[in-house]
MARVEX-581244 format. One line per 5 residues: their letters; for each residue x, y, z of C-alpha. Coordinates in steps of 0.05 Angstrom, whole numbers. Each point is the difference from the previous one (the first is absolute). Layout:
BEGIN
a> X Y Z; ...;
//
This chain:
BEGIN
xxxxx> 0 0 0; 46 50 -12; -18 66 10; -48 -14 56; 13 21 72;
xxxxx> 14 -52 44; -41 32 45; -57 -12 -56; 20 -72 -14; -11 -15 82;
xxxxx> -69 30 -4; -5 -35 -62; 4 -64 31; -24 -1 65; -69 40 -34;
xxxxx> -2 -68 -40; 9 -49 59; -47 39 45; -52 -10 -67; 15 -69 -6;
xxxxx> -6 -8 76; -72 35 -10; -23 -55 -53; 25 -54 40; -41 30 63;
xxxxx> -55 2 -40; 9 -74 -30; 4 -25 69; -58 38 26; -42 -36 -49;
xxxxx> 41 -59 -27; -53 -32 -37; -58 9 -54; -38 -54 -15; -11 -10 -76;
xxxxx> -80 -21 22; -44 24 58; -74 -26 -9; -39 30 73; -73 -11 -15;
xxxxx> -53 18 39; -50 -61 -20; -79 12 -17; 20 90 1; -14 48 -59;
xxxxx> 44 56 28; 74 -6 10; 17 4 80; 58 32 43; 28 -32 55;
xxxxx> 62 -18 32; 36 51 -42; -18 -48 -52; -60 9 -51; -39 -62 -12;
xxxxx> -44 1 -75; -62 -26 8; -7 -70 -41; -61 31 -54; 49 52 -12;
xxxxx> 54 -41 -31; 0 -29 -64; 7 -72 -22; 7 -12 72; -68 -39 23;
xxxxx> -3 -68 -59; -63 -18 -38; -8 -52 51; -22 56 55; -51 17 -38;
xxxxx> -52 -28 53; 39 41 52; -33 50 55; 29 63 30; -21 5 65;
xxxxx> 10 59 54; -6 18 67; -20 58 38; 28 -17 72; 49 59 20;
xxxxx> 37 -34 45; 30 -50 -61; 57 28 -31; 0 38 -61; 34 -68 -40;
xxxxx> -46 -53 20; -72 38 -13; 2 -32 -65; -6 -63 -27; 2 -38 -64;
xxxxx> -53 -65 18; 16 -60 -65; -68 -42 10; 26 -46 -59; 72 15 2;
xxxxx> 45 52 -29; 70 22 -14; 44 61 -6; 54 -1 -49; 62 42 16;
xxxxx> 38 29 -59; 82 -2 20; 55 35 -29; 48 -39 20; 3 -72 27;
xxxxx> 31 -30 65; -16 8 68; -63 38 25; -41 2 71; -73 -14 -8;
xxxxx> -31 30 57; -79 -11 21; -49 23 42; -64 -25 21; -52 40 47;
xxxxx> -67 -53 0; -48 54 14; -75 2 6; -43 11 -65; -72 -7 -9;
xxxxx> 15 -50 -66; 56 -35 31; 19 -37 65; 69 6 28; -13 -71 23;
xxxxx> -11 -28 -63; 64 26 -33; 45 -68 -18; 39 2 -55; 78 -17 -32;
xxxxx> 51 51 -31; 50 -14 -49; 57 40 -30; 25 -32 -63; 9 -73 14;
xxxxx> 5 7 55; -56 -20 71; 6 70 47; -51 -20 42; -58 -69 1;
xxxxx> -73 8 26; 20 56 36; -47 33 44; 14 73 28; -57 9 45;
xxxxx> 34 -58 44; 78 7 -20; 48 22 46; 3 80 6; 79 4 -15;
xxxxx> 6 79 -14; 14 50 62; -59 50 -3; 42 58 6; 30 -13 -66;
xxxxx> -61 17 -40; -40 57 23; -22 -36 63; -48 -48 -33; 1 -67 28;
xxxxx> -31 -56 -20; 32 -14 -62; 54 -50 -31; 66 12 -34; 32 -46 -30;
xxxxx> 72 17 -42; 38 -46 -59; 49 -3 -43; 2 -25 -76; 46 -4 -58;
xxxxx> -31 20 -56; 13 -30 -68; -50 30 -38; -18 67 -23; -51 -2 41;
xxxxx> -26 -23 75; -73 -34 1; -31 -2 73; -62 -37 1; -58 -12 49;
xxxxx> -43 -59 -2; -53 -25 50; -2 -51 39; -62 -27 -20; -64 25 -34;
xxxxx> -30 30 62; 61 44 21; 31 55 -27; 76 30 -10; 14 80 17;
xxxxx> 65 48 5; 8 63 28; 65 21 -24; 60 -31 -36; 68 22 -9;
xxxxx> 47 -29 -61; 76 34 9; 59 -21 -29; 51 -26 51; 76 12 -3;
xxxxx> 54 -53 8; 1 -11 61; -13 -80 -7; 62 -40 -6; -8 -77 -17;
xxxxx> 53 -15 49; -17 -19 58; 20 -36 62; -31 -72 22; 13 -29 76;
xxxxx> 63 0 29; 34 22 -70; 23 60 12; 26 9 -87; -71 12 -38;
xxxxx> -21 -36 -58; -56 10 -55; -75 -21 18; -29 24 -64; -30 62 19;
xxxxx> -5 40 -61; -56 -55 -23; -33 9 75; -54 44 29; 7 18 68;
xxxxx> -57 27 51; 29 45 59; -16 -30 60; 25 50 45; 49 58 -1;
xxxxx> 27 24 70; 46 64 19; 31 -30 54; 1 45 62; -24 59 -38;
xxxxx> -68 29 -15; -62 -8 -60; 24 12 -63; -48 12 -49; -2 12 -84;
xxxxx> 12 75 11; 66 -9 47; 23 -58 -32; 56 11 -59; -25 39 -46;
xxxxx> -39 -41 -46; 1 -71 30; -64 19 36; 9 -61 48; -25 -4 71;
xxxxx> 39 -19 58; -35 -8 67; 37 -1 70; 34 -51 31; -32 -10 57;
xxxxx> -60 -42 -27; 44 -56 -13; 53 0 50; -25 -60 54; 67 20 55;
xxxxx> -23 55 35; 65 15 41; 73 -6 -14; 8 53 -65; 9 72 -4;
xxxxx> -32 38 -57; 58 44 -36; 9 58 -60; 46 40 -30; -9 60 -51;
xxxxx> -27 -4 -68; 60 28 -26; 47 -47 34; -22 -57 -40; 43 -26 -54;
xxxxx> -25 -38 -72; 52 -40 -26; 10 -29 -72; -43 -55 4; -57 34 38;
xxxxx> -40 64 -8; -65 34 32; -33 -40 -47; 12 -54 38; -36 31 79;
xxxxx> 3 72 12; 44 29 52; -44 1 45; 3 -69 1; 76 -16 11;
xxxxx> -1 66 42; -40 -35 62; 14 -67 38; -6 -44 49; 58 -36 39;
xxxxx> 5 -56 40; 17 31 74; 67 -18 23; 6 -54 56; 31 37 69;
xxxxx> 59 -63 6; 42 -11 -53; -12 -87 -4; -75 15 11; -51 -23 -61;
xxxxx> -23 51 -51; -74 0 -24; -30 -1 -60; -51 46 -40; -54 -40 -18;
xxxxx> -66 22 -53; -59 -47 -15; -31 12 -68; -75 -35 -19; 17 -36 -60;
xxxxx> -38 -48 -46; 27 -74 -7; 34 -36 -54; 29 58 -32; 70 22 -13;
xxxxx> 21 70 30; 55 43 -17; 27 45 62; 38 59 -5; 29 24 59;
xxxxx> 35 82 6; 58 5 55; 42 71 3; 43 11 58; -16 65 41;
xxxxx> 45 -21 59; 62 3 -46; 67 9 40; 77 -17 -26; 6 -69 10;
xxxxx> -71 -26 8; -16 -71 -29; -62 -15 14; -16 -61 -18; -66 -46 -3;
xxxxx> -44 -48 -25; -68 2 -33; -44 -53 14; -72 -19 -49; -56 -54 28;
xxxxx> 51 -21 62; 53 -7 -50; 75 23 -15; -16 42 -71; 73 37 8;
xxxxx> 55 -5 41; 45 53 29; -26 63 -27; 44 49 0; -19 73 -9;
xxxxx> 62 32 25; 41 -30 -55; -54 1 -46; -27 66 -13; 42 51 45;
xxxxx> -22 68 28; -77 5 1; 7 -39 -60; -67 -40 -30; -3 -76 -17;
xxxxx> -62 -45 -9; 8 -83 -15; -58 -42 -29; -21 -65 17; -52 -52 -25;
xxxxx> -34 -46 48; -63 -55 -5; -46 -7 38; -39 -54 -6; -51 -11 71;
xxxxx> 11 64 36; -38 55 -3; 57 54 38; 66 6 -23; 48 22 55;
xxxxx> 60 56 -22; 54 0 51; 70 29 3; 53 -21 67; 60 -14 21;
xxxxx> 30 -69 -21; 9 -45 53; 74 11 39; 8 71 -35; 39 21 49;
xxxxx> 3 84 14; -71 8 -7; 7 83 -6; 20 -27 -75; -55 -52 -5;
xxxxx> -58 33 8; -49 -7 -52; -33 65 -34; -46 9 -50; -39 55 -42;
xxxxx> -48 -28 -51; -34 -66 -15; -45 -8 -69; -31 -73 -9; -30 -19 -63;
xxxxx> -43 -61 -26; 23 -34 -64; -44 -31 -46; -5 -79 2; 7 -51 -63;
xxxxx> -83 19 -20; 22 82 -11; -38 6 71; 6 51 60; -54 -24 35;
xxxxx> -20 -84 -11; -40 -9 -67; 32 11 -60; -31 43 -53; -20 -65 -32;
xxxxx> -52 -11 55; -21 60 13; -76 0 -12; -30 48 -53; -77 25 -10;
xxxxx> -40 -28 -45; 14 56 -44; 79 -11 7; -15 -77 -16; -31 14 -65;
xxxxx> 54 49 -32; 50 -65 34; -33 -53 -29; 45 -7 -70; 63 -2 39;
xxxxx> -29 -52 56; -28 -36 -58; 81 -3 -38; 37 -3 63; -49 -64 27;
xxxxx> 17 -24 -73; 65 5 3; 7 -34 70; -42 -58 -23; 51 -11 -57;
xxxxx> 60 0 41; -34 -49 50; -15 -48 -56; 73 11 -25; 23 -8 82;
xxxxx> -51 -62 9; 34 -42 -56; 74 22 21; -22 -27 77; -34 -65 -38;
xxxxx> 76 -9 -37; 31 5 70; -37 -45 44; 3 -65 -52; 75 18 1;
xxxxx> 4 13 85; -15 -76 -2; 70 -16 -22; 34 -23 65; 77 21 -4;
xxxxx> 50 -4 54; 3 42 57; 39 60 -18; -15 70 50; 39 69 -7;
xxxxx> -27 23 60; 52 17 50; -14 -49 64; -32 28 63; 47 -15 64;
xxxxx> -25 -39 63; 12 13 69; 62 -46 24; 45 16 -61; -40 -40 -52;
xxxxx> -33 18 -66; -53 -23 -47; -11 10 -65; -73 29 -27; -16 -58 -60;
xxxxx> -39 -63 17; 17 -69 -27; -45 7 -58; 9 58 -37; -51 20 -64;
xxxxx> 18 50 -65; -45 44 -15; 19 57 -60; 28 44 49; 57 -43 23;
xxxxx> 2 -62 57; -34 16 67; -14 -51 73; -68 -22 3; -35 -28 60;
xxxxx> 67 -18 39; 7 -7 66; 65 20 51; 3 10 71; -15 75 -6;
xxxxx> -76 -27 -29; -22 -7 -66; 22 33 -62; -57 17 -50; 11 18 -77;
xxxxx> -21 65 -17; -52 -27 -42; -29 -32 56; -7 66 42; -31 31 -66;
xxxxx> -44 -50 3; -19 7 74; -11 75 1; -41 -3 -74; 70 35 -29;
xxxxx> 3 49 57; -80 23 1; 0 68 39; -69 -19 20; 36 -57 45;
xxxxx> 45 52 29; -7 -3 74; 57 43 34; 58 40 -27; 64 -1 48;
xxxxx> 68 29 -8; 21 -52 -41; -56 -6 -47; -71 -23 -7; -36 -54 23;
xxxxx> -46 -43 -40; -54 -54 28; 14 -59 -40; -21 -75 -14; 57 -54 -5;
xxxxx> -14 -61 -53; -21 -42 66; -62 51 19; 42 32 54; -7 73 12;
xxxxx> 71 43 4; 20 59 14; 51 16 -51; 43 72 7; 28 15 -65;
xxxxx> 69 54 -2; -13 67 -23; 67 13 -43; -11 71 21; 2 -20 68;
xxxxx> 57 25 44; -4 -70 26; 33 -56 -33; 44 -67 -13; 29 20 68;
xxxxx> -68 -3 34; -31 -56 -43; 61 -50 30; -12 26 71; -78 -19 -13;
xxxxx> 14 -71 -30; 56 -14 57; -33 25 53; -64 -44 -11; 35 -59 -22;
xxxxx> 28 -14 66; -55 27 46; -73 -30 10; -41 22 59; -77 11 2;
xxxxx> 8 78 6; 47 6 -58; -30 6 -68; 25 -67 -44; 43 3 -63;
xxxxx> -30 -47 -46; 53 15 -55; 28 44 -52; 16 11 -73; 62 50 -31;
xxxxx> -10 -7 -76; 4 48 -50; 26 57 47; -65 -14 44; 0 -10 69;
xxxxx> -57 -36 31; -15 -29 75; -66 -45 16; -27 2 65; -54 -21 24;
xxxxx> -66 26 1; -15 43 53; -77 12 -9; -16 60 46; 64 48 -18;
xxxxx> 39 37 38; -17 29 70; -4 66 -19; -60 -12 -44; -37 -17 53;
xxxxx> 23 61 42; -12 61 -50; -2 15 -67; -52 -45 -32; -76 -20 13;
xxxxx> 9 -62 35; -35 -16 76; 46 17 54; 37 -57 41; -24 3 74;
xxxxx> 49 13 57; 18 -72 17; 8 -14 -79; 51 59 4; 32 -29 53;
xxxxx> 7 -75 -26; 21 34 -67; 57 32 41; 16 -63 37; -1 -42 -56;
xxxxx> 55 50 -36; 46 9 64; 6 -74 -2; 26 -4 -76; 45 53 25;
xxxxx> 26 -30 66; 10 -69 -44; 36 47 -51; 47 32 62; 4 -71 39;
xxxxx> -21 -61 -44; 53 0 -56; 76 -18 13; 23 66 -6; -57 53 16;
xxxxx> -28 44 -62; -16 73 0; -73 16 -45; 22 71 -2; -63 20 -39;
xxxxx> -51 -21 59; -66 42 -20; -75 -14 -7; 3 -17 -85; 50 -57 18;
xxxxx> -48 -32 57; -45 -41 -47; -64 -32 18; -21 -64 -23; -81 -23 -2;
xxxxx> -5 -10 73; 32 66 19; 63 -27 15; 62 37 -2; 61 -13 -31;
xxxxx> 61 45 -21; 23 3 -65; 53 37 -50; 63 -18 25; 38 35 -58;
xxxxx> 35 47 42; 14 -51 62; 67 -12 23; 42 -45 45; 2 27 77;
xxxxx> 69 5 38; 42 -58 23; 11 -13 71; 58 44 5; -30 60 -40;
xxxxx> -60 40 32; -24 35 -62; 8 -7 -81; 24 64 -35; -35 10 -68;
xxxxx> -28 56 -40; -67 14 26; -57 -29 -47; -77 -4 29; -67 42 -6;
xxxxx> -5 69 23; -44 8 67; 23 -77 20; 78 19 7; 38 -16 58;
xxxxx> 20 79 24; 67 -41 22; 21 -40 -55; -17 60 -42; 45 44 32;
xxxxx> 53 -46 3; -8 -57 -42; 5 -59 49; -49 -40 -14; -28 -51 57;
xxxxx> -69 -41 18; -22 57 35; -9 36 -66; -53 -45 -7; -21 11 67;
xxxxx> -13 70 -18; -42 -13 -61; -33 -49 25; -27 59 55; -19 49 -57;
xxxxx> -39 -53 -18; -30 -16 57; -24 77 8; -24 -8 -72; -43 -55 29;
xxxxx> -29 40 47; -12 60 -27; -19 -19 -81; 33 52 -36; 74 1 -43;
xxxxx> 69 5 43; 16 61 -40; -54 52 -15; 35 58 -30; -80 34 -6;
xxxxx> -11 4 69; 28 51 50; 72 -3 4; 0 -32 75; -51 -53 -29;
xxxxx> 43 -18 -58; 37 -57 30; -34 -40 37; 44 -36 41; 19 76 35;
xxxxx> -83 16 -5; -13 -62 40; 54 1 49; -21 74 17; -68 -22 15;
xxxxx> 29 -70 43; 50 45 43; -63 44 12; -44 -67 24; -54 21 -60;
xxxxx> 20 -47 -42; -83 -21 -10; -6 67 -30; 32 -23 -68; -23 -68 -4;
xxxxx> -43 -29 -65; -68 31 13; -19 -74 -28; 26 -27 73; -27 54 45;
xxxxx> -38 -34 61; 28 -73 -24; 72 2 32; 9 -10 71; 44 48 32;
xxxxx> 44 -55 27; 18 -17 -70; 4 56 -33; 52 26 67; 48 -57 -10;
xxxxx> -14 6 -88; 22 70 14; 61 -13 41; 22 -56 -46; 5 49 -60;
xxxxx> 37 45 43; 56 -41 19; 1 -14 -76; 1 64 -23; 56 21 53;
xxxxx> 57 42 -36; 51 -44 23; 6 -75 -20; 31 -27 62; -70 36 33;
xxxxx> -35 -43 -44; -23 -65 19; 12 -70 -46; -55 -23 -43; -16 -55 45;
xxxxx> -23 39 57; -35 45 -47; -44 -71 -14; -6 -11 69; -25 69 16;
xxxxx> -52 -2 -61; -28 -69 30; -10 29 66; -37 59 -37; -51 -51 -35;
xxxxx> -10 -34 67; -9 67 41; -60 13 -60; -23 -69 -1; -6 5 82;
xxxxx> -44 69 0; -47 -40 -59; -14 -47 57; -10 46 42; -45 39 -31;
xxxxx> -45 -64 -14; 3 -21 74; 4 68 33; -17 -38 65; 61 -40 6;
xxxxx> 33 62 -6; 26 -7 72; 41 -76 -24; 35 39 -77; 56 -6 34;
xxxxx> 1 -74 8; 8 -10 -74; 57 -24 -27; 35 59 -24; 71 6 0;
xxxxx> 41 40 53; 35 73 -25; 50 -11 -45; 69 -25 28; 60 42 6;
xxxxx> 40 -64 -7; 6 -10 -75; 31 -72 8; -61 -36 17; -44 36 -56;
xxxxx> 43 -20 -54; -6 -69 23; -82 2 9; -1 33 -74; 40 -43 -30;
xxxxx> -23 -63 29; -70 24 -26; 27 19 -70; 32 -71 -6; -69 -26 15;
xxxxx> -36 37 -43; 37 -27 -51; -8 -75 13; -65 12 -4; -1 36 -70;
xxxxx> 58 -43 -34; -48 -61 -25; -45 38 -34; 48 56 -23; 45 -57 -32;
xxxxx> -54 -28 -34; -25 64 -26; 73 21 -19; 26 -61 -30; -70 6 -48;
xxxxx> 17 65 -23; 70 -6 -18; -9 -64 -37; 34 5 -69; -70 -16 -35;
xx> -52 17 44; -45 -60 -9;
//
């Protein structure tokens, strides 16, 4: 520049970095513009203004409502206390769809809102109906008037009442249909108001599964998602209008879903202090997101325990979820490593998170994981210290921000039926008809074509060969090994499979045979779904009725737990344990047969479905009859076995309402003689877990113990161990029901079923039998077999006050019955009373369970 000042060249400069400075500013202040933004305020004629935003009303838009609304009704409301966006509705008595014209594809949130109500024409009651967004099933039969009210009222106006529910699709198309189709002929869909906004990339399709802490691809860019929930850890409501500018997402508080009400601090820093690094943006949470916290209080002693922070979201079943979790560090000091685990469903999902090497000063980081879920209906989010951290000032966990979305399952379903069984109006059926009519064509083709190809096989699965197996053999207990083929083995097209063999660990069916048994895996003969998969009623070639528990390969349960099952069962046989009648691995499927128990499991009969309740002294021999498959579990075998998943779904009920535990996937071998606990990562269901084994990962018989007490408070008071709906000091019911037995009340929470049918006598000692259970400490706890003997003297203190009642005037001579004295303090001559009865108990059963056995575990049934 010659010529110039250098005075001039300076200003020069620094005017252009100060201008660049400006526009990057501004580019941060509003980082994002979304190539589409549909917000449509269904069945209005005048666009609307609200939350900054200004929603068009759908009869103003063009193109926008299909032919196929034709029928459609706008319907409003004059009410002045609903909010301005739900007054008006767009009612589809036949079905109808809106078709959503996009710029540009990818990613975009589909947002709804339904407000059900009244209108002269239409009843909120009646409203049942599906939605679908491309191909894929947002939501089946879904009813509004009775859903679950998820949105915070002070998000929208104050109007309450209504449902919210938020997804997110990748559009392939150049253009996004969402359709609405009734239930049946007598109900009717509606919307409210609909948003349709493109989404930035902030979905990765890397992910991290359990205990891997490198992610890996799950296929997500094919996926839709539904967001579950969406937390700013220790900070406040943040709604549309606060949220980046753009996104428009909600995130409520934390405090909803956080079930430990002591032992965390909430902390913040400012907005301004908060750094975005390359791979993450505002896009990702807001500021005010990473900007608040909680932390995990630190312990006073330096050895002493650290706690964990613990959230309980409602979830739906057999689902995969992705979670995202935010962490930034707002306690950042030179030389902190703070260092911690995150643990999903009571299990290890990362290892040793770092965020002081990770992300730096104030610095921002989020990690992904995906988890099934295949029987629960809460999935638990915690982050703690590992087990021996050491300094725990650099162990304690934090966190910011949790987001939990559903993924859609193998039918392109959020929420059970697929779009394929969703059930159209008559009106939807007839415009349907041509493509039922080629689609039923084309399946009956391909089962002619899949008929003769299954004839071809079965004249050549005749051909016997020799036996040939590539199945890796199962190890016995004592050093030994079998190998999975029987002495006959069959060829089918598929390759050479065992057929009807028998080994000591029961008998091994063919794959064929279970497809047989369960009418190829009819859902109508489902009858449970567990962790490791579903359960199917079946009928064996012999007219014997199974129980057969087929893997879920999305399961986080697997070869590892199938093994434990077969062993296990092979070597144990007792009337209170469920039986193993055999097995089949073939073709990557892993089956068990049981057998049959006819009335379910125990909690069935407690809560949750219409069935009569059990009476106090069937509670009570239901307990019994359980503590004694556990005490023969703990006592019976040559070295004692741990359950470790005690809880009222694996305490089955067979036709006479006996009790017998089952799912011993996640069992393990107790301590020798010269150990006093097992260490082992900590695996069981949330609500059931041993508070000491959890903390420290020693697992002993008293874990059991301990379960077997939530249980027995389960028993008594009919409703789930964990709650996360109710109050937060009601949540857990083991703490609920102990508050209520230290207070002497403990009648005051009982079934309402049992009210004025339990002595007091019996309910006392039920009462102080669950406590010593439930004590925090194991060594407080007492063995299994004095819980049995405590349980007995409960049914004879009821069984004593039914006398007395009938002969109120021998009331003076009660005591003269034969009821035994308090329990004894002297532990040596219980164990030999208990097991002197169990060893009895089973003479008396081995005849006629041998017989019974030996019949179904014949290699040909007949």
């Amino acid at each position: 520049m010659m010529g110039v000042p250098h005075s001039f060249s300076m200003w020069l400069l620094l005017y252009s970095w100060s201008f660049l400075m400006v526009i990057e500013l501004a580019r941060s202040q509003n980082p994002y513009n979304p190539p589409d933004t549909f917000f449509i305020k269904c069945g209005a004629e005048n666009n609307t203004n609200y939350d900054t935003r200004e929603w068009q009303g759908d009869s103003t838009v063009s193109g926008l409502l299909s032919s196929s609304s034709q029928d459609s009704v706008a319907i409003s409301s004059t009410n002045s206390s609903i909010g301005s966006l739900f007054n008006t509705a767009r009612i589809f008595p036949k079905g109808g769809s809106y078709t959503f014209k996009v710029s540009q594809g990818g990613r975009h949130w589909v947002r709804l809102y339904f407000f059900p109500f009244a209108h002269q024409d239409f009843n909120p009651s009646s409203a049942s109906f599906s939605v679908l967004a491309g191909d894929f099933t947002l939501l089946s039969n879904f009813k509004p008037a009775t859903d679950t009210i998820i949105s915070s009222p002070s998000i929208y106006g104050g109007s309450s009442g209504f449902v919210f529910k938020e997804y997110n699709i990748n559009v392939t198309e150049k253009s996004l249909v969402i359709s609405f189709l009734p239930s049946s002929n007598s109900s009717y869909a509606f919307i409210n108001a609909m948003e349709v906004v493109s989404c930035p990339d902030i979905f990765v399709d890397s992910v991290s599964a359990l205990g891997v802490n490198s992610p890996s691809s799950i296929g997500l860019p094919s996926m839709a998602m539904e967001t579950m929930h969406r937390v700013n850890v220790g900070g406040p409501l943040v709604t549309p209008v606060n949220d980046t500018p753009s996104i428009y997402r909600t995130w409520v508080g934390h405090k909803s879903n956080l079930i430990v009400d002591a032992g965390w601090t909430e902390i913040q820093a400012d907005l301004v202090s908060i750094h975005y690094g390359p791979k993450t943006s505002k896009l990702i949470a807001p500021p005010i997101v990473y900007s608040t916290a909680v932390v995990v209080d630190l312990p006073q002693a330096t050895n002493a325990e650290a706690l964990n922070l613990t959230w309980s979201f409602p979830i739906a079943a057999d689902y995969t979820y992705m979670i995202r979790l935010h962490f930034c560090e707002l306690q950042y000091s030179t030389g902190l490593k703070r260092a911690f685990n995150v643990y999903l469903q009571n299990q290890t999902a990362f290892t040793t998170l770092d965020l002081g090497l990770t992300v730096g000063q104030y610095g921002v980081y989020f990690v992904d994981f995906s988890l099934t879920v295949l029987s629960d209906t809460s999935l638990w989010v915690q982050a703690g210290s590992p087990p021996n951290s050491g300094s725990p000032q650099t162990s304690a966990a934090i966190a910011n921000g949790i987001e939990i979305w559903k993924l859609n399952n193998s039918q392109l379903s959020l929420d059970g039926a697929s779009a394929g069984t969703v059930s159209p109006s008559s009106d939807s059926k007839t415009k349907l008809a041509p493509v039922v009519g080629g689609v039923v064509g084309g399946v009956a083709a391909f089962a002619l074509v899949m008929l003769a190809i299954c004839c071809f096989c079965r004249q050549r699965a005749k051909v016997v060969k020799q036996p040939t197996s590539s199945w890796v053999p199962l190890p016995m207990h004592g050093g030994h090994s079998i190998s999975l083929v029987s002495k006959t083995t069959v060829v089918s097209g598929a390759g050479s499979y065992a057929s009807s063999a028998q080994s000591s660990m029961g008998r091994i069916f063919s794959f064929s045979e279970i497809l047989e048994a369960t009418h190829n895996f009819d859902e109508t003969l489902v009858i449970g779904v567990g962790g490791f998969g579903k359960v199917y009623q079946g009928e064996l070639d012999d007219g014997i009725t199974v129980a057969i528990k087929r893997g879920n390969p999305r399961s986080e349960q697997g070869i590892m737990e199938f093994q434990t099952e077969i062993e296990m069962l092979s070597k144990l046989r007792h009337r209170h344990l469920v039986s193993l009648i055999g097995y089949c691995k073939e073709n990557q499927e892993m089956v068990l047969v049981y057998e049959l128990m006819a009335n379910g499991p125990l909690r069935s009969h407690l809560y949750g479905a219409n069935l009569s309740p059990l009476s106090w002294r069937q509670r009570l021999e239901i307990c019994i009859g359980a503590a004694r498959g556990l005490h023969y579990l703990h006592t019976g075998a040559t070295q004692s076995i741990i359950h470790r998943d005690v809880k009222t779904t694996n305490i089955l009920l067979d036709e006479n309402l006996v009790a017998k535990v089952s799912d011993f996937g996640l069992s393990k071998t107790g301590p020798s003689l010269d150990q006093t606990h097992v260490s082992t990562a900590v695996k069981g269901s949330f609500g059931y877990l041993d508070p000491e084994y959890f903390r420290r990962q020693q697992l002993t018989e008293k874990s059991d113990v301990y379960s077997f007490g939530v249980v027995l408070m389960e028993v008594l008071c009919a409703r789930p161990a964990i709650n996360p709906a109710l109050p937060r000091d009601q949540v857990n019911i083991a703490e609920w029901a102990m508050h209520w037995q230290s207070k002497g009340m403990l009648d005051q929470i009982i079934d309402p079923h049992l009210v004025g049918s339990i002595s007091m006598e019996s309910l006392s000692k039920f009462g102080e039998t669950a406590e010593k259970c439930l004590a925090e400490d194991g060594i407080s706890r007492p063995p299994m077999g004095q819980v049995l003997w405590n349980l007995e003297y409960c049914l004879q203190l009821q069984d004593a006050a039914g006398a007395r009642s009938v002969h109120e005037e021998s009331a003076d001579r009660i005591s003269e019955l034969p009821i035994l004295p308090p329990v004894r303090e002297e532990w040596e001559e219980s164990v030999e009373i208990n097991r002197s009865f169990v060893d009895n108990d089973e003479e008396q059963e081995d005849a006629t369970m041998s017989a019974v056995f030996s019949r179904m575990v014949r290699p040909n049934g007949k």
